[in-house]
GUKOLTI-48512 format. One record per residue (C-alpha): chain; residue number from 1; x, y, z. Coordinates in Angstrom, 2 decimals, m for minus. Each point is the difference from the previous one (the first is absolute). Example, Ala and Ser with C-alpha at 12.3 -4.5 7.8 and 13.67 -1.06 7.14 Angstrom:
<sites>
{chain:A; resi:1; px:12.30; py:m4.50; pz:7.80} $
{chain:A; resi:2; px:1.37; py:3.44; pz:m0.66} $
</sites>
This chain:
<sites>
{chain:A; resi:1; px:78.31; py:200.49; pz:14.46} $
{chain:A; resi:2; px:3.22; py:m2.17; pz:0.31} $
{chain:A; resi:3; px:m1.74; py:m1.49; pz:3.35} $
{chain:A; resi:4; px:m3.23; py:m0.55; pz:m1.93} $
{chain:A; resi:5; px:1.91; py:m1.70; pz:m2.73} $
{chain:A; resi:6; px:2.21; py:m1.98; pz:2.00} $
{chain:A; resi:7; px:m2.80; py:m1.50; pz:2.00} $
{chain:A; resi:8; px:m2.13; py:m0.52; pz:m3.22} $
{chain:A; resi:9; px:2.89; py:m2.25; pz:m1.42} $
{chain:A; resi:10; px:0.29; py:m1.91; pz:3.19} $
{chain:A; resi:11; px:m4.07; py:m0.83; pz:m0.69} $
{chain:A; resi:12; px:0.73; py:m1.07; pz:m3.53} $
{chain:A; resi:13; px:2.70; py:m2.43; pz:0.96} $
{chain:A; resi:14; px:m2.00; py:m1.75; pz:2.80} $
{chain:A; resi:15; px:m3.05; py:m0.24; pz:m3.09} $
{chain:A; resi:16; px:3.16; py:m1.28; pz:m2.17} $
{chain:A; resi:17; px:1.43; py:m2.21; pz:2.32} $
{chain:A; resi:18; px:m3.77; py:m1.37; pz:0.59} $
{chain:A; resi:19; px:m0.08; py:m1.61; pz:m3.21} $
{chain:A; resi:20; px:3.13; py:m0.93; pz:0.13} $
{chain:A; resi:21; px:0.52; py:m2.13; pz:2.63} $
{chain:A; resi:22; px:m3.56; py:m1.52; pz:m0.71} $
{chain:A; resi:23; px:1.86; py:m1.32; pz:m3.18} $
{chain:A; resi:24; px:2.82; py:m1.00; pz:1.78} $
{chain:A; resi:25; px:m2.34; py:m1.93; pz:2.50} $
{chain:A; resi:26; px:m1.44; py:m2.03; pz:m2.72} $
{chain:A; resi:27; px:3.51; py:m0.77; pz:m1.69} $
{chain:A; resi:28; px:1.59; py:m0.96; pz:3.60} $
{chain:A; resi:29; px:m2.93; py:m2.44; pz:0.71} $
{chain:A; resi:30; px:0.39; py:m1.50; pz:m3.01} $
{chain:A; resi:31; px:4.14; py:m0.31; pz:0.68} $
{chain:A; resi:32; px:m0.49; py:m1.60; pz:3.49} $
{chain:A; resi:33; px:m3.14; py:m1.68; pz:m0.59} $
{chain:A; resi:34; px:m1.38; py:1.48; pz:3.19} $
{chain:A; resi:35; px:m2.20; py:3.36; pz:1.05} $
{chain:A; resi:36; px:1.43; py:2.66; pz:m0.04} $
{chain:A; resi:37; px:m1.38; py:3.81; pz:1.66} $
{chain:A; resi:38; px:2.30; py:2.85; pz:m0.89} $
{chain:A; resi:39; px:m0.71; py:3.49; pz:1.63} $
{chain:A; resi:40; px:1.29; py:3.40; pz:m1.00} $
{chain:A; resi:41; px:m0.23; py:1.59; pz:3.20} $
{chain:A; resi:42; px:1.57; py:3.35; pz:m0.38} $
{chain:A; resi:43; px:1.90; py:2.46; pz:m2.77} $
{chain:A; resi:44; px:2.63; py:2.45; pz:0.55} $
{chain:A; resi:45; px:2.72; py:2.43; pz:m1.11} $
{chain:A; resi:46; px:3.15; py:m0.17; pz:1.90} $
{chain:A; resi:47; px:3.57; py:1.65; pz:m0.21} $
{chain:A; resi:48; px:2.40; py:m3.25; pz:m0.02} $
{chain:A; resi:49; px:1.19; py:1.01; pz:3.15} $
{chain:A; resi:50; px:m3.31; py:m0.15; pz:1.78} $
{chain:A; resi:51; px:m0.03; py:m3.97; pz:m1.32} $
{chain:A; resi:52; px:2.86; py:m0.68; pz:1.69} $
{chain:A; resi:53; px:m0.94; py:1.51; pz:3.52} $
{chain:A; resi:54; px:m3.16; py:m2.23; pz:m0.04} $
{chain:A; resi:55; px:1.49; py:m3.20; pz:m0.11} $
{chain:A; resi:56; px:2.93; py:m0.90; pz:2.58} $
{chain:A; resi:57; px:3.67; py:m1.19; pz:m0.86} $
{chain:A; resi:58; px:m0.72; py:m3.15; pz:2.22} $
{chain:A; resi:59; px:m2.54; py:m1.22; pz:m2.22} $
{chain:A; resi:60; px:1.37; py:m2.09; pz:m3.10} $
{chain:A; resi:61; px:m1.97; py:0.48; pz:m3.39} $
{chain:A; resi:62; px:m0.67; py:m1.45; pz:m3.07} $
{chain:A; resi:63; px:m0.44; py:2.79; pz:m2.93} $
{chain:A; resi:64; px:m1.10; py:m1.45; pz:m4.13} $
{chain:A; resi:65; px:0.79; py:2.62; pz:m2.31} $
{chain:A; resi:66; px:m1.13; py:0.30; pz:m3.23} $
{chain:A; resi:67; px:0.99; py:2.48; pz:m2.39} $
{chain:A; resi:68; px:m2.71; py:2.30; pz:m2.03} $
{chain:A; resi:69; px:0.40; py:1.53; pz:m3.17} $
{chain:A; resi:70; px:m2.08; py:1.68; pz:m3.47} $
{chain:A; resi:71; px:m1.81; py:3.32; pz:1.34} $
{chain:A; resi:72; px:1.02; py:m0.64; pz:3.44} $
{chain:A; resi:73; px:3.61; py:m0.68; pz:1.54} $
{chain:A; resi:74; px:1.02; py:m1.38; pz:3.13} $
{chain:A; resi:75; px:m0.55; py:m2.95; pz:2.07} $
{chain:A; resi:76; px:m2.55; py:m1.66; pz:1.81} $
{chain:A; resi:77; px:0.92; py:m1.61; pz:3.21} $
{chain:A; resi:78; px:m1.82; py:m2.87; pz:2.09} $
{chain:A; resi:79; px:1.26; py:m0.04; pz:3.81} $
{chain:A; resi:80; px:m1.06; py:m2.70; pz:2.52} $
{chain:A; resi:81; px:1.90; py:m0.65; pz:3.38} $
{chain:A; resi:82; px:2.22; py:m3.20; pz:m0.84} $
{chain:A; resi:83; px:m2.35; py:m2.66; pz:2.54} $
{chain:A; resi:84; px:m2.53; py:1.42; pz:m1.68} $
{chain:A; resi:85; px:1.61; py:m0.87; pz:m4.07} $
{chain:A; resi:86; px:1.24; py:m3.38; pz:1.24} $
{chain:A; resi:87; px:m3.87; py:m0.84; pz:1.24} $
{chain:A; resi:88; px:m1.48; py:1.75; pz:m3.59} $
{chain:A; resi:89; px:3.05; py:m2.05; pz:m2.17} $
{chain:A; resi:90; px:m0.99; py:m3.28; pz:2.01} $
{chain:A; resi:91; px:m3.70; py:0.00; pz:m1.22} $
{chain:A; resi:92; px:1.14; py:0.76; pz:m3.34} $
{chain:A; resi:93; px:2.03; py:m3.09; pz:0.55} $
{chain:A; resi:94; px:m2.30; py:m2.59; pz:1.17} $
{chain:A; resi:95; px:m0.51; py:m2.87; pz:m2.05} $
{chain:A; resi:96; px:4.17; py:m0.18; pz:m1.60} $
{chain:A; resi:97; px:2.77; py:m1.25; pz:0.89} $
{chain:A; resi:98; px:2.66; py:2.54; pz:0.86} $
{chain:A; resi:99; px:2.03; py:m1.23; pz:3.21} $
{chain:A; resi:100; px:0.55; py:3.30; pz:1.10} $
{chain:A; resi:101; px:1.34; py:1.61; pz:m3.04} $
{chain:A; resi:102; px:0.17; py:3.52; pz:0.06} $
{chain:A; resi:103; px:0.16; py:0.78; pz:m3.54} $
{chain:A; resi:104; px:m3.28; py:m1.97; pz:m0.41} $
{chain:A; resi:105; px:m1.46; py:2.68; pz:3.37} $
{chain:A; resi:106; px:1.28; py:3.06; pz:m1.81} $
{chain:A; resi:107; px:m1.37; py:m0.96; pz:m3.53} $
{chain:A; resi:108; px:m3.52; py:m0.05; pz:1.97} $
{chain:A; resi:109; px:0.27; py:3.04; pz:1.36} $
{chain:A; resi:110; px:1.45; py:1.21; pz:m2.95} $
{chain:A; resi:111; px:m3.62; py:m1.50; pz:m1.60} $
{chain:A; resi:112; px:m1.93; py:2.00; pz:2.45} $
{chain:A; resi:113; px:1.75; py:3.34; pz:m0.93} $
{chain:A; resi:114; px:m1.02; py:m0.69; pz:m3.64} $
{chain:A; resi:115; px:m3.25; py:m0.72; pz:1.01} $
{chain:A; resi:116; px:m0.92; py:2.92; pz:2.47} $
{chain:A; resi:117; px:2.10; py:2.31; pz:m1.77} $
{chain:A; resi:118; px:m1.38; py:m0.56; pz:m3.37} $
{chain:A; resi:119; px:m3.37; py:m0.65; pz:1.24} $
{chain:A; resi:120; px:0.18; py:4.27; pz:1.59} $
{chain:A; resi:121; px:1.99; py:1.31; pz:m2.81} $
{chain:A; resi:122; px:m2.83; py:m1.27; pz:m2.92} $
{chain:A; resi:123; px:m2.61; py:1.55; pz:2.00} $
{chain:A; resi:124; px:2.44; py:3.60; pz:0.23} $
{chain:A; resi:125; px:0.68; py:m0.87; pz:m3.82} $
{chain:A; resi:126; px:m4.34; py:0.01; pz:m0.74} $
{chain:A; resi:127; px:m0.57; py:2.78; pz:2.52} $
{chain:A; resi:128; px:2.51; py:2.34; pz:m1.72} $
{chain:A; resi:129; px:0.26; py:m0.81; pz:m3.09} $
{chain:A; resi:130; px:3.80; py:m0.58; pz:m0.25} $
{chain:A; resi:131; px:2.19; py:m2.69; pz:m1.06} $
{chain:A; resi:132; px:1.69; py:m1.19; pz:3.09} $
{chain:A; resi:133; px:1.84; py:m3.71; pz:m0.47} $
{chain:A; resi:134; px:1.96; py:m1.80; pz:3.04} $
{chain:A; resi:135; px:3.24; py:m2.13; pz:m0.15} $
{chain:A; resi:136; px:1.22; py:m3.13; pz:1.64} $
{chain:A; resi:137; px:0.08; py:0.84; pz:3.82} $
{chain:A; resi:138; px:2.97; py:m0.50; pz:2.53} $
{chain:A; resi:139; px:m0.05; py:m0.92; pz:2.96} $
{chain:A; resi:140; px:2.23; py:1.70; pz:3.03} $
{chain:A; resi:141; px:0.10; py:m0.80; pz:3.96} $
{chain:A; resi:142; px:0.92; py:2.39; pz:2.32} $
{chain:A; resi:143; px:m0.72; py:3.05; pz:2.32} $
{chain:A; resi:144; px:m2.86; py:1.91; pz:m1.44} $
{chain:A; resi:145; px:2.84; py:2.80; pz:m0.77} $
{chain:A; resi:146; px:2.07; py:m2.15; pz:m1.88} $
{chain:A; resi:147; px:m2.83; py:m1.84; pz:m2.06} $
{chain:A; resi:148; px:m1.21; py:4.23; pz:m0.85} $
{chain:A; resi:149; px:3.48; py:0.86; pz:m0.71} $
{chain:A; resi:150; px:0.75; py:m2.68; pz:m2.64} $
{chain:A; resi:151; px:m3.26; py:0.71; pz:m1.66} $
{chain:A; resi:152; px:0.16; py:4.04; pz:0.21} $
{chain:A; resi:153; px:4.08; py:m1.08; pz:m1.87} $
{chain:A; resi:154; px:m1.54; py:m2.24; pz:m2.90} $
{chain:A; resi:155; px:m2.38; py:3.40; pz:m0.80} $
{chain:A; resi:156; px:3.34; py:1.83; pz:0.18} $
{chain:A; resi:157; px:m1.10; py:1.86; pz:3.10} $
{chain:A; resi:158; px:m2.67; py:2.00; pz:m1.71} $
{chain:A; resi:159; px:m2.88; py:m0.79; pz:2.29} $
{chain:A; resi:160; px:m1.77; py:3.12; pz:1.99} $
{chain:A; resi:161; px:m3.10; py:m1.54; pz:2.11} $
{chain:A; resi:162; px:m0.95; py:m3.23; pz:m0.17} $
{chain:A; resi:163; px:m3.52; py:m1.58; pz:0.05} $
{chain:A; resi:164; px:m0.48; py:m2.27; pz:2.93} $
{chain:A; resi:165; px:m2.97; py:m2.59; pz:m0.91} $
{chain:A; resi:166; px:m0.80; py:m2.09; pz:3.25} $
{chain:A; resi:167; px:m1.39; py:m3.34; pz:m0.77} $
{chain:A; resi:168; px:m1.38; py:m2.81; pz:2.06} $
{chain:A; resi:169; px:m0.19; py:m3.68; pz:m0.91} $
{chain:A; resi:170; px:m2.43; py:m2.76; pz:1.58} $
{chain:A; resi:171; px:0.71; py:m3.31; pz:m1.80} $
{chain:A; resi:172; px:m2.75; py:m2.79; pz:1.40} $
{chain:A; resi:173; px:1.32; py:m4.33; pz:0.25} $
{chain:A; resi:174; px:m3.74; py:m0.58; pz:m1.08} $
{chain:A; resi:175; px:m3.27; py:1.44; pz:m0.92} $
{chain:A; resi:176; px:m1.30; py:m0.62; pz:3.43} $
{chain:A; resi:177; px:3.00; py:1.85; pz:1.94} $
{chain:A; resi:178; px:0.30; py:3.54; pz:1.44} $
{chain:A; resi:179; px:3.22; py:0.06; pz:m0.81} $
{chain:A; resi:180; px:3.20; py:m1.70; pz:m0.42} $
{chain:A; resi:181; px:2.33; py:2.84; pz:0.84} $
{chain:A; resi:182; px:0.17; py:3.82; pz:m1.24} $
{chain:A; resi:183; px:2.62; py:1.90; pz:m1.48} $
{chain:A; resi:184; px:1.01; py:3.35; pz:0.29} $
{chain:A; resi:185; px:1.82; py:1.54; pz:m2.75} $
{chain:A; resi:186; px:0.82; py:3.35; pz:m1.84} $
{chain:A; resi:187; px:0.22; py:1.08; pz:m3.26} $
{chain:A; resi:188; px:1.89; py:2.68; pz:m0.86} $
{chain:A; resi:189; px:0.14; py:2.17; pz:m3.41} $
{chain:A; resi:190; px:3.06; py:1.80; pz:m0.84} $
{chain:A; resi:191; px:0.12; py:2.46; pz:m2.90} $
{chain:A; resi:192; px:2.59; py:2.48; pz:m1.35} $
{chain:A; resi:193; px:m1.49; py:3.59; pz:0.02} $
{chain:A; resi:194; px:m0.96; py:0.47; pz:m3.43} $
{chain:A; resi:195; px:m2.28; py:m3.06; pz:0.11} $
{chain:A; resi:196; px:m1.55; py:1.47; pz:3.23} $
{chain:A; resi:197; px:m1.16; py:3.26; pz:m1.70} $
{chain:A; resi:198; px:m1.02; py:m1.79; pz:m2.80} $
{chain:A; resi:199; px:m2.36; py:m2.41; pz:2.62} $
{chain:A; resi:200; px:m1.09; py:3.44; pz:1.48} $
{chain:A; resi:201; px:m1.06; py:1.75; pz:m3.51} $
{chain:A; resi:202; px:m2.18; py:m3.21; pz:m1.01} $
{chain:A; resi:203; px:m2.04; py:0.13; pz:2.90} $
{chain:A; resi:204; px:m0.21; py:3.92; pz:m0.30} $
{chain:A; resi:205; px:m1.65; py:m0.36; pz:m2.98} $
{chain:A; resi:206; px:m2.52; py:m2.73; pz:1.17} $
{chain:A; resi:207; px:m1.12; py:3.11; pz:2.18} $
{chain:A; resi:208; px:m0.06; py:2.70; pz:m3.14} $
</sites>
């Protein structure tokens, strides 16, 4: 029963995500002024440690964290590979003037987090019926164990498994492109254990 349940969960949050990256689509368009595709690609439940194995310590990333609270608690955390933030924070940034400012790259990736992560946890909020409010994000750069371990620290180290929600952005220069570039990205959610079984009893009783 525990596999049964386990994979029906993982099918509920790829229908969740669905809708909520279709939101965040529309808001991110609307941001950059350009079209925007996002793709959830794939859902699944990993042990922290299993994160860490799957990306390598050469490989510099860019994690946006933004803190959950209400009937859920924990964290919900946005990972792309750092080429790939500085490309997304660029097209947010076409059109002002920010000679290079960094401050002015983070607080649009920063934007995005709100965006994707808020977008996601409204549609989780609808499809459970729970209160479930965000934060203001932070941003941290570093090896993929790092970036985990400062997020797993600001939940006080209460985190079990973690929910890995692969995502895949296409944003288009013009109507008549294929495609100006794609981004890869992943969005993790992190939740202490008594949130978890209260995710897994509101989707038990969807099947009563």
């Amino acid at each position: 029963m525990e596999k049964e349940l386990d994979n029906f969960i993982i099918d509920a949050f790829k229908e969740i995500g669905s809708i909520g990256m279709g939101n965040a689509t529309t808001s991110l368009s609307k941001l950059i002024e350009k079209r925007v595709q996002l793709n959830l690609s794939d859902a699944r439940l990993f042990e922290p440690s299993a994160i860490i194995d799957m990306i390598p310590e050469s490989i510099t990333m860019t994690g946006i964290m933004v803190p959950i609270h209400g009937d859920l608690n924990g964290l919900v955390m946005l990972m792309f590979e750092f080429g790939n933030a500085v490309y997304l924070s660029n097209m947010l940034l076409q059109g002002f003037e920010h000679n290079d400012n960094p401050n002015l790259y983070e607080s649009a990736l920063l934007e995005t987090g709100n965006i994707i992560a808020g977008s996601y946890l409204n549609s989780l909020s609808s499809f459970l019926s729970m209160k479930i409010l965000h934060s203001v994000p932070d941003i941290s750069i570093g090896y993929i164990k790092d970036i985990l371990d400062r997020g797993t620290a600001k939940m006080g180290n209460k985190t079990s498994k973690i929910l890995n929600i692969e995502t895949m952005f296409m944003v288009y220069s013009s109507e008549k492109d294929v495609g100006a570039g794609t981004i890869y990205g992943d969005m993790f959610l992190l939740l202490d254990e008594e949130s978890l079984d209260k995710m897994q009893s509101s989707i038990c009783n969807m099947l009563e």
